[in-house]
C-alpha positions, -999 to +999 in steps of 0.1 A: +443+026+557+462+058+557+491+042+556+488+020+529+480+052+508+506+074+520+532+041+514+522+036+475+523+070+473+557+073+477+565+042+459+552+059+431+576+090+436+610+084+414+625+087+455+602+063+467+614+035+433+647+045+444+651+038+480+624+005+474+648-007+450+680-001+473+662-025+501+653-047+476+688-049+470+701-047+505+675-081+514+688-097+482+726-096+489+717-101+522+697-134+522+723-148+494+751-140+514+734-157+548+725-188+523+765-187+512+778-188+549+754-215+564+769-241+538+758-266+558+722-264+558+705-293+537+689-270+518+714-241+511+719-257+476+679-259+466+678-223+480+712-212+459+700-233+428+668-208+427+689-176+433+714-187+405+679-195+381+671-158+389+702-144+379+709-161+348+666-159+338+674-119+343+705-117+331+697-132+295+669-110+293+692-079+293+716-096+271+687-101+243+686-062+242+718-058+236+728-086+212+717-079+177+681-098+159+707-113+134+711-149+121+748-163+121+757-194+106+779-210+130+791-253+133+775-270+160+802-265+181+798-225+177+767-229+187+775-246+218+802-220+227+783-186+223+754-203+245+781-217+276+797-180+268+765-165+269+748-185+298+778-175+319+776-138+315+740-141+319+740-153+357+767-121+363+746-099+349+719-110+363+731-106+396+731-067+390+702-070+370+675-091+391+669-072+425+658-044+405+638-061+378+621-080+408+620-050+424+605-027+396+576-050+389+569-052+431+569-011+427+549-010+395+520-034+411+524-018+440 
């Protein structure tokens, strides 16, 4: 019981967030990158299907704080190209951006 205490105490620390967030990270890269190489498992594309949802789900969510609140009026085919544009820097940034999104709400709950 001790333990549990002492643990979410030092979560709590700015430290604690820290090194939490860096295994986050570490388990992240490290599960996608065992996914990548076994290629040949039936279910390596359900599994990289989720990770890629993850990282483009994050990753438009830090774009929408950054783009401005404006209306543009654009032709249909505008439209289409600043969402493929968008969508596509979305899952890059969201690869930086999700393990410590994911792993900021785990330490704030915690």
């Amino acid at each position: 019981m001790k333990e549990k205490k002492d643990l979410k105490e030092f979560i709590s620390t700015s430290t604690g967030k820290f090194v939490f967030i860096g295994i986050f990270y570490f388990i992240f890269i490290t599960v996608f990158a065992a996914v990548s190489a076994i290629s040949f498992n039936s279910d390596a594309p359900y599994i990289m299907f989720v990770f890629c949802a993850l990282f483009v789900y994050f990753g438009w969510k830090a774009l929408n704080r950054i783009t401005p609140r404006i209306f543009l009026i654009m032709p249909i085919i505008g439209w289409f190209f600043y969402f493929t544009i968008k969508f596509i820097l979305a899952y890059f940034v969201g690869v930086a951006i999700a393990p410590y999104k994911i792993a900021k709400m785990i330490a704030e709950k915690i």
